[in-house]
C-alpha positions as CSV (number, residue, x, y, z in Angstrom):
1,X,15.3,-80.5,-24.3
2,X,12.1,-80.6,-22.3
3,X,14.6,-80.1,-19.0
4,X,16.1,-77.1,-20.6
5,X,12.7,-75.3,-21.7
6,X,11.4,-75.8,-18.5
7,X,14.0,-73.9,-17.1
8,X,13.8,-71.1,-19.6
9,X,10.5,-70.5,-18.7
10,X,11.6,-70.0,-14.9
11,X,13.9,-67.4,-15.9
12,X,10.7,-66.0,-18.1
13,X,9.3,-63.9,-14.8
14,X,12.5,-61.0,-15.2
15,X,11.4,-60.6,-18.7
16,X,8.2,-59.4,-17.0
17,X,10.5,-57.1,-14.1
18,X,12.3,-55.5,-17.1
19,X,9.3,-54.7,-18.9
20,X,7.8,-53.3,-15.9
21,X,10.8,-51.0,-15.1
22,X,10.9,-49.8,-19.0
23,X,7.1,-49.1,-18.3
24,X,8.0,-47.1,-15.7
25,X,8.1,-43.1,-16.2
26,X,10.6,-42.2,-12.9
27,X,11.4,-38.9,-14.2
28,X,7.9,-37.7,-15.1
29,X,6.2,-39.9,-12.0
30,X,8.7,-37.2,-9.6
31,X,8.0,-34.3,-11.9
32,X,4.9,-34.5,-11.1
33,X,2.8,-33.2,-7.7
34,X,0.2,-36.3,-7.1
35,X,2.4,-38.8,-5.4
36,X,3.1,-40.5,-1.9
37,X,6.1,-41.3,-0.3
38,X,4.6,-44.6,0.4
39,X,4.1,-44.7,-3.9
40,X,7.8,-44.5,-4.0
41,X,8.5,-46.9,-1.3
42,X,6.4,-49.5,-3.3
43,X,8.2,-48.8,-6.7
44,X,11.4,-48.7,-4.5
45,X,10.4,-52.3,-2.7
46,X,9.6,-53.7,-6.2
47,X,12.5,-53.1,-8.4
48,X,15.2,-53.3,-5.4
49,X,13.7,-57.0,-5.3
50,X,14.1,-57.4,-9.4
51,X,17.6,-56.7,-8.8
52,X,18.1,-58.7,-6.3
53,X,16.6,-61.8,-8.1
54,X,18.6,-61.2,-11.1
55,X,21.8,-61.1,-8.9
56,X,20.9,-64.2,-8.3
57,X,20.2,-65.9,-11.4
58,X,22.4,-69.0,-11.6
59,X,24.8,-67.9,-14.5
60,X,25.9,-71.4,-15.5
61,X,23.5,-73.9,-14.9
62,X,23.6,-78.1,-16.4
63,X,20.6,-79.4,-17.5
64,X,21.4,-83.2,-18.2
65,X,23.8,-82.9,-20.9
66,X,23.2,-79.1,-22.0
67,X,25.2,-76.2,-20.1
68,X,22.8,-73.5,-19.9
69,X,25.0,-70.0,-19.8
70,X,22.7,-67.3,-18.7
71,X,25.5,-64.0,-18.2
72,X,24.1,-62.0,-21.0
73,X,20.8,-62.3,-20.0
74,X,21.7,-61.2,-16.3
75,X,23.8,-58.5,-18.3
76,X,20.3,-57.6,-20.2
77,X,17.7,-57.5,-17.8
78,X,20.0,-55.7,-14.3
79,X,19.9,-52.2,-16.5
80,X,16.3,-51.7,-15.7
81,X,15.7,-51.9,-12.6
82,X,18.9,-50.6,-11.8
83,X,18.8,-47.4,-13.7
84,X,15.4,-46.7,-12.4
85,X,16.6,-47.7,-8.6
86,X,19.2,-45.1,-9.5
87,X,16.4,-42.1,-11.1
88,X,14.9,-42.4,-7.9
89,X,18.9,-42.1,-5.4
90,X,19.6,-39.2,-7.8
91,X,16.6,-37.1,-8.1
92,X,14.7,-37.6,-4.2
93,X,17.5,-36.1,-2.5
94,X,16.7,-32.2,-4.0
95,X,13.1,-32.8,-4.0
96,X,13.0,-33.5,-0.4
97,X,15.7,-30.7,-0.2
98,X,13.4,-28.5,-1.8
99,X,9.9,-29.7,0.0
100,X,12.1,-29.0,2.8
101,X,13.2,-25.5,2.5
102,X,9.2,-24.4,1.3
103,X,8.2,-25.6,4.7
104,X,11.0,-24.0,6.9
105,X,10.3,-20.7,5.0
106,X,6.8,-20.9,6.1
107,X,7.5,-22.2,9.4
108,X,10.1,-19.5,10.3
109,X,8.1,-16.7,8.7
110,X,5.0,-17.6,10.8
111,X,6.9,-18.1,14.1
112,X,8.1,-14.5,13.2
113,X,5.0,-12.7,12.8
114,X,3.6,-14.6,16.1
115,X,6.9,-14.1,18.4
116,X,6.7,-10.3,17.5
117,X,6.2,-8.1,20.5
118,X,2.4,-6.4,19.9
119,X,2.4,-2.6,21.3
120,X,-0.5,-1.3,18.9
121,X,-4.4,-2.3,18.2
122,X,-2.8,-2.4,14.5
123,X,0.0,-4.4,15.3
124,X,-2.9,-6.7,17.5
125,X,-5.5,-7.0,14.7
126,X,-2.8,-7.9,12.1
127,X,-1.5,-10.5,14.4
128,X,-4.9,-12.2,15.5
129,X,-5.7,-12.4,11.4
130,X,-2.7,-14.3,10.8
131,X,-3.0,-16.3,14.0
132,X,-6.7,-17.2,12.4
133,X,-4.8,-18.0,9.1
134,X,-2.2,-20.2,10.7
135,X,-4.4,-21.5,12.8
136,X,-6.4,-23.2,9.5
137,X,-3.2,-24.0,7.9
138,X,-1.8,-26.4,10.3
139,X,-3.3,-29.5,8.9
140,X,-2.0,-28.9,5.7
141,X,1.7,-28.2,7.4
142,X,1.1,-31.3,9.2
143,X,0.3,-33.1,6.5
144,X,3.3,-31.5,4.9
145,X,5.4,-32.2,7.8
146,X,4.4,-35.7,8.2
147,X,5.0,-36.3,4.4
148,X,9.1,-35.0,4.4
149,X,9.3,-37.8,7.7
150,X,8.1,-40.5,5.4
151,X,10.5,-39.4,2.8
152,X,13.6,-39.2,5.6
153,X,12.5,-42.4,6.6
154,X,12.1,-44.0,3.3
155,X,16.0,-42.6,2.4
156,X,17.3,-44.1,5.2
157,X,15.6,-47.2,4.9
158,X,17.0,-47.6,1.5
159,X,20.3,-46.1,1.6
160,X,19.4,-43.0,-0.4
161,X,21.9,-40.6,-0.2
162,X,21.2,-37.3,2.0
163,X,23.9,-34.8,2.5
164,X,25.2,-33.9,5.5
165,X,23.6,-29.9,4.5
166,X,20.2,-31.9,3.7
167,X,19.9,-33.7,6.9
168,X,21.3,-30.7,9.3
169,X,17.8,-29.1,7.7
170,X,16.0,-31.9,8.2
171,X,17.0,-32.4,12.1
172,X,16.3,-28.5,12.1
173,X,12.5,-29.2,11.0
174,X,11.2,-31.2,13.6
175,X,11.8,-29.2,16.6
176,X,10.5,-25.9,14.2
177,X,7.6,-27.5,13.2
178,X,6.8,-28.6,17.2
179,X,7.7,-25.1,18.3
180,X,5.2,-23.6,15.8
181,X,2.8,-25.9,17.2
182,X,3.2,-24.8,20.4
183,X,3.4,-21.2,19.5
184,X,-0.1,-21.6,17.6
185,X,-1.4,-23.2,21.0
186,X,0.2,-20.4,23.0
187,X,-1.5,-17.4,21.2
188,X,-4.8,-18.6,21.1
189,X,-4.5,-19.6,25.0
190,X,-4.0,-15.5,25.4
191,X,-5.9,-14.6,22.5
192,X,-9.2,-13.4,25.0
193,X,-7.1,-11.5,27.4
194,X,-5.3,-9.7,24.7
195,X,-8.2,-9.1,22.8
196,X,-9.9,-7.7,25.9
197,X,-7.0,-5.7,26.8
198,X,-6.7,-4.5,23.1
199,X,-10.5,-3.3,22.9
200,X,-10.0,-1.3,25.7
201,X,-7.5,0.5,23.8
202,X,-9.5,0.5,20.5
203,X,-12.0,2.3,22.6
204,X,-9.6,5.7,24.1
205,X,-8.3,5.8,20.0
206,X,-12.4,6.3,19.0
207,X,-12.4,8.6,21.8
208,X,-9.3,10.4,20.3
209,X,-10.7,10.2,16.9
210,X,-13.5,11.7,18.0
211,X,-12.1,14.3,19.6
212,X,-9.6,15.4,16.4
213,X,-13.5,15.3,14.7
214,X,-14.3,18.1,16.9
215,X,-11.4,20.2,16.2
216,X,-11.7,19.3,12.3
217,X,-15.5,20.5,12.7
218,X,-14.2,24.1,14.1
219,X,-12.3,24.4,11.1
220,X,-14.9,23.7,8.8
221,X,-17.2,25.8,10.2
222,X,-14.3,29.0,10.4
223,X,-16.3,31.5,9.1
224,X,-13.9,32.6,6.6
225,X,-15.6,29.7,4.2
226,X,-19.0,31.8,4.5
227,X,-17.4,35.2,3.9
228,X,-18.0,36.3,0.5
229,X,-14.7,38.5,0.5
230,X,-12.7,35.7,0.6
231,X,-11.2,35.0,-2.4
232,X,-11.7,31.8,-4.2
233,X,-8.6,30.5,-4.3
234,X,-7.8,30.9,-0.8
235,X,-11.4,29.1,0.1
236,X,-10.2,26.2,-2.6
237,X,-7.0,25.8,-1.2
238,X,-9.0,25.8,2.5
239,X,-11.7,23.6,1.0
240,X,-8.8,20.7,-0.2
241,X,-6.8,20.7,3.2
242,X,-9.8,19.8,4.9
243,X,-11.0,16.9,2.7
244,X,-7.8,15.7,2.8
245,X,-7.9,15.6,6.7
246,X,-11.5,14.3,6.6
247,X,-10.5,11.3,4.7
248,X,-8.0,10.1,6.6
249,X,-10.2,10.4,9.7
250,X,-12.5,8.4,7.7
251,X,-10.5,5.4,6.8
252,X,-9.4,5.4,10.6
253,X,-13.1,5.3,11.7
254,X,-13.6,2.6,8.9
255,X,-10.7,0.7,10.3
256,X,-11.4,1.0,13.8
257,X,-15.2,0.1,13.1
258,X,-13.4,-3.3,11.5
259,X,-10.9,-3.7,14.0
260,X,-14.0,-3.6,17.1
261,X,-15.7,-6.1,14.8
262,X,-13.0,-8.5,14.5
263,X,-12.0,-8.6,17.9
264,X,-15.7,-9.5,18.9
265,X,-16.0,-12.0,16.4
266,X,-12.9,-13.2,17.6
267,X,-14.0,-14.0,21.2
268,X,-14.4,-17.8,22.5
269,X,-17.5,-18.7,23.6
270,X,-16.9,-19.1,27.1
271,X,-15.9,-15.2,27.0
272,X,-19.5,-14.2,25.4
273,X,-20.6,-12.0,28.7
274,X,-17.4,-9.9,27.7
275,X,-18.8,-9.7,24.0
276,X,-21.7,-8.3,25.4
277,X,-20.2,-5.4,27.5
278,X,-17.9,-4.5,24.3
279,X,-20.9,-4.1,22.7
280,X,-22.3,-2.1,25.0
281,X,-19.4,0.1,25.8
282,X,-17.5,0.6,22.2
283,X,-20.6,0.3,19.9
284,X,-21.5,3.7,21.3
285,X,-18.0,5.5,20.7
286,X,-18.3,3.6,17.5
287,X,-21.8,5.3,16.9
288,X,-20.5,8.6,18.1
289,X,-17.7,8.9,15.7
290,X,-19.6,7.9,12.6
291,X,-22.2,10.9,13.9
292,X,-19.6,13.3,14.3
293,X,-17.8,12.1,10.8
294,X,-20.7,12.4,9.1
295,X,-22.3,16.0,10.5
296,X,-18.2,16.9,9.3
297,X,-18.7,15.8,5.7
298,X,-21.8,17.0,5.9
299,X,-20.9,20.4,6.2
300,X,-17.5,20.3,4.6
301,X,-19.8,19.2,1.4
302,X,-22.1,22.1,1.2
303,X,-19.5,24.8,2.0
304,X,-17.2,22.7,-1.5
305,X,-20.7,23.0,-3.1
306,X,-20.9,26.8,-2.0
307,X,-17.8,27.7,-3.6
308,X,-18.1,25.6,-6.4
309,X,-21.6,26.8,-7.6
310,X,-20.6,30.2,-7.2
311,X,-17.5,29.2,-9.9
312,X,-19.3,27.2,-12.1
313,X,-22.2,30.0,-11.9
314,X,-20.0,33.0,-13.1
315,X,-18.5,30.7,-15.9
316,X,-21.9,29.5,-17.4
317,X,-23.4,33.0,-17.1
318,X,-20.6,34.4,-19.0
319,X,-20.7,31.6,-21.5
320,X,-24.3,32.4,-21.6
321,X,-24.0,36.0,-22.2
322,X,-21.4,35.5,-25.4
323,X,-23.8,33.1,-26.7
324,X,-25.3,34.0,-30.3
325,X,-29.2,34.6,-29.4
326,X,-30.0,32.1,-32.4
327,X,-27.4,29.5,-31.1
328,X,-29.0,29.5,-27.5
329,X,-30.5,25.9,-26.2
330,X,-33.1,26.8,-24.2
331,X,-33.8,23.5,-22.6
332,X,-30.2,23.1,-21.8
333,X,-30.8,27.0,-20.4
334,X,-34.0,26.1,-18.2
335,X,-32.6,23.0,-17.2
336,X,-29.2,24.3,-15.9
337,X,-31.4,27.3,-13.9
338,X,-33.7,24.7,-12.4
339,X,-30.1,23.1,-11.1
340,X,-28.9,26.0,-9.6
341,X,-31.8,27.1,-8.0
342,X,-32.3,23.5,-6.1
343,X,-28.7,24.0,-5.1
344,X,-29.5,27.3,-3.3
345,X,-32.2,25.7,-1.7
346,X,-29.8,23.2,-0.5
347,X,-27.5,25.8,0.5
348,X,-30.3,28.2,2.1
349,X,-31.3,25.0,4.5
350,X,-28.2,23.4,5.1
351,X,-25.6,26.3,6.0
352,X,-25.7,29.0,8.8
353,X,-26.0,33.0,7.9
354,X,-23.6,34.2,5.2
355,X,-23.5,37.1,3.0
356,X,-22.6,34.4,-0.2
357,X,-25.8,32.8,-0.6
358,X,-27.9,35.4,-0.6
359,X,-25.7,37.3,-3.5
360,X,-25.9,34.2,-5.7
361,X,-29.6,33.8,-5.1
362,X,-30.6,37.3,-6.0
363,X,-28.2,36.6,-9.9
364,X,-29.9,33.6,-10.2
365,X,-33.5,35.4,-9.3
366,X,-32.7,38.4,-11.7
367,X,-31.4,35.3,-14.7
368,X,-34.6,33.6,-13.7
369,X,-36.7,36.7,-15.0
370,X,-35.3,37.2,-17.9
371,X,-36.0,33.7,-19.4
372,X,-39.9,34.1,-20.2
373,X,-38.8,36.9,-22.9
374,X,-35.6,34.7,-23.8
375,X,-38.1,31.6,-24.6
376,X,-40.6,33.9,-26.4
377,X,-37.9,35.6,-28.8
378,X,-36.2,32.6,-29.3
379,X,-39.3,30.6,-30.6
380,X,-38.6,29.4,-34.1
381,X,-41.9,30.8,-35.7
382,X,-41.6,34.2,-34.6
383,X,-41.8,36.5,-37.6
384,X,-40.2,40.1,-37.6
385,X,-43.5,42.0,-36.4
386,X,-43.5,40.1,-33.5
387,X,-40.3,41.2,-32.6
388,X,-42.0,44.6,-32.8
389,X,-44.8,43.9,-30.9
390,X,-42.8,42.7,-27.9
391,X,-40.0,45.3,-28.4
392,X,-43.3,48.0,-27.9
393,X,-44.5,45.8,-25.1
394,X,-41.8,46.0,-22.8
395,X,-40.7,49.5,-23.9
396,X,-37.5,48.6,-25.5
397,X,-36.1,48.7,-28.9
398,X,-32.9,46.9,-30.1
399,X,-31.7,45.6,-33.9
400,X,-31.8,41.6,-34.2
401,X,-28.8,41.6,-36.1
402,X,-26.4,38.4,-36.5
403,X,-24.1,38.8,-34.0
404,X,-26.8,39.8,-31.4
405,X,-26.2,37.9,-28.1
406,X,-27.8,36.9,-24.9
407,X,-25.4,39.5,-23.4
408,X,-27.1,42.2,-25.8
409,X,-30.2,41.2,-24.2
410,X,-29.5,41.1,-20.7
411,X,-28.0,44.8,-21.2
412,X,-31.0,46.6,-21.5
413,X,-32.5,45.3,-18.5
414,X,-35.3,42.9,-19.7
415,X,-37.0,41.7,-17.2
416,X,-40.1,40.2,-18.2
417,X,-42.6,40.1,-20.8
């Protein structure tokens, strides 16, 4: 008997290989993201060996007098191994298929954007940002790249099945992957003289920009906007057209002004002289079209401020005058005036000659004169002979009644006290 347990306890080690293949999780291990081809390979090495030892279990063996029968127990302990040999045959193939496919996608959409012809300083700056993306992101396609190899590799080695549609892709990748390489290289070889050749452009569209700035200038200052017998709904409709206009010449100097920075930054070292004349030669058209922008605004946002006072002024005056006197906040009142009056200031330093600025000056001057009395009556311990006092003061008599308004007021000409 001492024969035959000595021989059971040889055949003890695939009681160990089964347990290690139930302990193995094959379907969530390649669910996951945090594993290595050469993981596989080992768990591949491992259990192809279990089955190959049980294979080779003797199935009848005779120990002195005993036959030892050992078929179930090969029948038992191949399922294992084998059914997690077989996880691995069925579900690599479409996980390479599909690492595979991620990778071409990028590859082919990359060798896309940097085989397009260029024509434009748009179409230049878009391509050198992408070429500076691509450029960062090789290592990780390498690595990438390197890992679907091992995984080829690995399938062949072990007689994983790859159909023909899965390996056409895979023979497809290699010379892809080498081309982008060598596309990458390419590009950034020419990136200086392009860039160079692409700032001189950048420079003529500041000069055109500035140029349309000009133009846009005239019509701002057409004197129409300054006329007071221009209506204000033709002025409005002026006003609008040219703000829209203005903005879009403003987000093409704030691209342009990003574009010049880019390709500067964007220079080798060994080009830096050249940095230093693109400095020297487009900061200034740079400079000149954030002047001339800004002198545009400038005066396209007192002439808005012009017309819109003058709207706002007529609407709070006559909200004013239909005010009940008793209802009247006079520190919204004063406050309001004191606005009005530093926007004709504004207006007075900041636009040429017009006949509209002097109009609304002179009804903000005449509303300005009338608030000392407007305070006095309206202080809340003012008893009826005061009103009489005052009303004898400034030579004019009128009936405080309840519906007596600002308007009521204004009417008989008070203009001071």
């Amino acid at each position: 008997m001492q024969g035959v347990e000595m021989h059971c306890q040889r055949l003890e080690k695939f009681c160990d290989m089964v347990e290690t293949a139930m302990l193995t999780d094959m379907d969530g291990f390649l669910a996951g993201e945090k594993w290595s081809p050469q993981d596989i390979k080992a768990i591949l090495a491992v259990h192809t060996e279990s089955i190959r030892l049980m294979k080779r279990i003797e199935t009848e063996t005779r120990v002195n007098m005993i036959l030892v029968r050992c078929h179930q127990y090969q029948s038992n302990c191949l399922p294992y191994p084998e059914a997690l040999i077989f996880t691995i045959h069925s579900m690599l193939p479409s996980i390479v298929k599909k690492k595979n496919l991620e990778l071409m996608e990028v590859i082919r959409g990359a060798l896309k954007k940097l085989d397009k012809d260029i024509f434009t300083v748009e179409e230049f700056v878009e391509h050198l940002t992408f070429l500076s993306r691509i450029s960062v992101q090789i290592p990780t396609l390498e690595r990438q790249y390197q890992f679907l190899i091992q995984l080829y590799s690995m399938a062949k080695e072990y007689q994983i099945t790859i159909s023909p549609e899965e390996l056409a892709l895979y023979q497809h990748l290699v010379p892809s992957f080498q081309h982008l390489k060598s596309t990458v290289m390419i590009c950034e070889t020419k990136r200086d003289d392009n860039i160079f050749k692409f700032s001189v452009d950048l420079g003529k569209h500041l000069n055109q920009l500035r140029y349309e700035l000009v133009l846009v200038k005239m019509k701002v200052n057409n004197p129409v906007l300054l006329c007071s017998y221009t209506s204000p709904k033709v002025a409005n409709e002026i006003l609008q057209a040219l703000s829209e206009e203005v903005a879009i010449y403003s987000n093409k100097a704030y691209s342009y002004t990003s574009y010049g920075e880019l390709l500067r930054n964007s220079f080798s070292m060994k080009k830096i002289s050249t940095v230093v004349r693109m400095k020297q030669g487009r900061g200034s058209n740079a400079a000149e079209v954030e002047a001339e922008l800004s002198e545009v605004d400038y005066a396209l946002t007192l002439r808005k401020m012009l017309w819109g006072m003058q709207k706002e002024w007529d609407k709070q005056y006559s909200r004013w005058r239909t005010t009940t006197f008793e209802l009247l906040n006079v520190d919204d009142l004063q406050n309001d005036v004191s606005r009005f009056t530093q926007t004709i200031y504004m207006l007075e330093k900041g636009l040429p000659e017009n006949n509209i600025v002097p109009i609304l000056k002179q009804k903000v001057t005449d509303f300005k004169l009338c608030l000392p009395i407007v305070l006095a009556l309206r202080n809340p311990y003012l008893r009826q002979r005061h009103w009489e006092d005052i009303q004898s003061y400034i030579g004019q008599f009128f009936t405080k009644e309840d519906n007596f308004t600002l308007g009521n007021l204004l009417d008989i000409k008070v203009r001071h006290l």
